[in-house]
N, C-alpha and C positions, 0 to 999 in steps of 0.2 A: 761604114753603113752595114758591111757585112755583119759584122761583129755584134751590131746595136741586136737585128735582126735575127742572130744566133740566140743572142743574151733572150728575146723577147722569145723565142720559142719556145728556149729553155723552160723560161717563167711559166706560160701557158702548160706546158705537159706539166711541168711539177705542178700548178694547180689544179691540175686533169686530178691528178693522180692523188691530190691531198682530197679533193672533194671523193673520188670515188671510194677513199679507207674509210672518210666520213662516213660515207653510204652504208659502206659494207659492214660498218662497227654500229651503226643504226638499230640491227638488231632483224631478225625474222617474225615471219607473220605466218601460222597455220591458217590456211583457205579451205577450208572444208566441203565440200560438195555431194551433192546427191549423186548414186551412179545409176537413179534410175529417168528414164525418157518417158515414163508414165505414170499415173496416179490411180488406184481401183478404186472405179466408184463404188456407191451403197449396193448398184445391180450387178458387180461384177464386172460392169465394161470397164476398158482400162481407157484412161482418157492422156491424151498425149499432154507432153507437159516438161521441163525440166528446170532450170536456175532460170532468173527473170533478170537479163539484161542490164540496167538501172540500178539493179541492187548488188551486183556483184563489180560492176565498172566503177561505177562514182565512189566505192570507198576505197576500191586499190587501185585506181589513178590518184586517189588522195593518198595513198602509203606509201606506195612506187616515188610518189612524189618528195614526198617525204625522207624518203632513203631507205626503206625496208624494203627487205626482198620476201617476196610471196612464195610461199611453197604449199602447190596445189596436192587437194588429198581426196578421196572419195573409195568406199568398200570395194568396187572392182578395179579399180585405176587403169579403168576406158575412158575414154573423153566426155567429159560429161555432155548431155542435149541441154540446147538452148529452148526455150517456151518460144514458142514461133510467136505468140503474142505480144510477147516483151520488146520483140526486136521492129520497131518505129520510133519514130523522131519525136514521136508523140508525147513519151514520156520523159523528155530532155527539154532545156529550158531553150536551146538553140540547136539549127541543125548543125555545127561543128561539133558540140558536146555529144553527139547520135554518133557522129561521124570520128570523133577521137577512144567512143566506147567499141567500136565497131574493128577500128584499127586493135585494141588491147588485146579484144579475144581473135584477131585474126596474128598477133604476133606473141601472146603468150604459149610459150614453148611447155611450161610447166602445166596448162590445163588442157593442152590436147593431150599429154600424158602424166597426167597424177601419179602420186605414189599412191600405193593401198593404207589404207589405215592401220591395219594391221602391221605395215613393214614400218613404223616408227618404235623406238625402245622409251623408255621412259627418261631416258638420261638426256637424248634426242629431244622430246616434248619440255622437258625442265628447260630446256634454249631459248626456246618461242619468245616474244614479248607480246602476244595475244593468241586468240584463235578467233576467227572470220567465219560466220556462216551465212551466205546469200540466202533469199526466198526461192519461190517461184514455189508451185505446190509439192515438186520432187519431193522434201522430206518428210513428205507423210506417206510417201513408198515405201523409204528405206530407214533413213536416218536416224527416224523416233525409235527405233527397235532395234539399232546396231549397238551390241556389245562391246565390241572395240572402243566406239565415241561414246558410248558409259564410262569407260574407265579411263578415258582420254581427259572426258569433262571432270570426272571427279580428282583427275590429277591435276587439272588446272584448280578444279575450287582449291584444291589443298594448299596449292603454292600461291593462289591469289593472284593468278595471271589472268588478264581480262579477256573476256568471253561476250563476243558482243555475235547477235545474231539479229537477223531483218524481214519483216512482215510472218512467210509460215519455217523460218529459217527457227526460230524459238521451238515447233514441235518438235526438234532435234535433241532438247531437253532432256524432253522424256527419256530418251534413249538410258541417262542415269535415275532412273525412277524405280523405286522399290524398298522397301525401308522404311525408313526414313529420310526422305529424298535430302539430298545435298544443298538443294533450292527451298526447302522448306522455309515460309517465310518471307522471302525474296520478292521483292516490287518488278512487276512485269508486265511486259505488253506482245500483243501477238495481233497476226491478221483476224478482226476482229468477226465474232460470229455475225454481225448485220452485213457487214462486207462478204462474206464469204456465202451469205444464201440470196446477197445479190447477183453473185455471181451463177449460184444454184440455177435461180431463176430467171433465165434469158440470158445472164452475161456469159463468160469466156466457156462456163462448166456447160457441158451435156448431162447434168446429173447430179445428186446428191454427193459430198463429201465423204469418206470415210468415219470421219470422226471432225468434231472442231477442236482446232487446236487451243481456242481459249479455255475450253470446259474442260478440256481435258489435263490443262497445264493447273486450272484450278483444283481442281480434285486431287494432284499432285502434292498438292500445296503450295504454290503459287498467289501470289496476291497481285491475282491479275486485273488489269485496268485498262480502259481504250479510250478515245476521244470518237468525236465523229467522222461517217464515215471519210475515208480519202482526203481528210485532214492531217496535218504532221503532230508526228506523235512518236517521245521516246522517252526509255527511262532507265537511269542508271541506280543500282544499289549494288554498292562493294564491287565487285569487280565484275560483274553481271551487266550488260547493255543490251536492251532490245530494243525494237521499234515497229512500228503497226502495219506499215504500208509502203508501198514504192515512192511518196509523197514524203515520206519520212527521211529518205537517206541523206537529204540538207542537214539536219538535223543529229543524224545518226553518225555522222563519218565524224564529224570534229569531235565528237566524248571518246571513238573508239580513239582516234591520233592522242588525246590529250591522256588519256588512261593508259595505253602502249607508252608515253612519252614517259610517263609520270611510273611508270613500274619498270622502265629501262633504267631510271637514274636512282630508285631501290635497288635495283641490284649491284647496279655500281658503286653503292656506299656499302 
């Protein structure tokens, strides 16, 4: 009996350990993050704000899930803030899904301390099998205008690693804007301008936006598109995924998994 018993543990670790190579040979995931905790309105005030809960949980409990490992990133690599908004049950289809996103960011090690954008090499970035960008208003602080995540993004368009970003996580875009944008052409979706002067006007904002991120992903060159408002809404072209709203990330996580899957098993041929 001892013996059966031995044999049976055996069995157990070895597939401990056969699932976890699986995991770890899965492939890595860039998480990109804003490092900033507020947004300047059109007056100047800065209005508090950071990643939006929902949009950054439900795709990497779907990767995690998956077998990817996350490696959080953001320009200062302080802990990024959470949008005080984001965080209720409200935006989860049950309270355990509030309660299992709640548990992620209270036990992800890598996003109380990111690395800087800057401390990646390009050889590093060539590994990825995507790059991850949550919402929340944060990157129209920082993001759209970091040099680094220009030349981050235009190494991914190069190598055709998927680049998937959610609701204002797209003005992050911009960041490689100039030229002849890289995105020129490119089918795309962003928090949409009705959405976002709803918010203007009586919702979460005290104030006018910076910029809208739609108008301004169009003038890029962008061939940008929305549905209605706080309806699900995403869109893939070539290795490009975005999506419009925190409504969207049903939506949004299975193209990012299926395009990570699908450009992990190109490289392995």
């Amino acid at each position: 009996m001892k013996i059966i018993m031995l044999a049976l543990a055996v069995s157990a670790a070895a597939c401990a350990v056969t699932a976890a190579q699986a995991a770890e040979n899965k492939g890595k995931i860039l998480v990109v993050m804003s490092g900033a905790d507020y947004v300047t309105l059109k007056s100047g005030e800065r209005h508090p704000t950071g990643y939006f809960l929902s949009e950054l949980t439900g795709p990497s409990l779907a990767l995690t899930a998956a077998g990817y490992e996350l490696v959080f990133t953001n320009p200062t690599g302080k802990e990024p803030a959470m949008d005080k908004t984001s965080d209720s049950a409200q935006w989860y289809k049950t309270a355990e899904d509030y309660q299992r996103a709640k548990a992620f960011v209270a036990g992800a090690a890598g996003l109380k301390k990111p690395r800087r954008l800057a401390s990646f090499t390009d050889k590093e970035l060539s590994a990825f099998s995507a790059v991850f960008v949550p919402g929340g208003h944060a990157p129209m602080e920082d993001l759209f205008k970091d040099a680094r995540l220009g030349k981050i993004l235009a190494l991914f368009h190069k190598k055709g690693i998927p680049t998937a970003l959610i609701c204002h996580g797209p003005a992050a875009l911009l960041a490689s804007a100039g030229g002849k944008w890289i995105y020129d052409g490119y089918k795309m979706t962003v928090f949409s301008t009705p959405e976002e002067q709803q918010q203007e006007k009586g919702g979460a904002l005290a104030g006018l936006v910076p910029f809208y991120a739609a108008d301004e992903l169009a003038k890029a060159g962008g061939v940008v598109s929305s549905t209605a408002p706080w309806n699900s809404y995403a869109v893939q072209d070539r290795e490009l995924i975005t999506a419009q709203n925190p409504m969207s990330e049903g939506e949004f996580t299975p193209l990012l998994l299926k395009a990570a899957a699908e450009y992990g098993s190109r490289k392995k041929n």
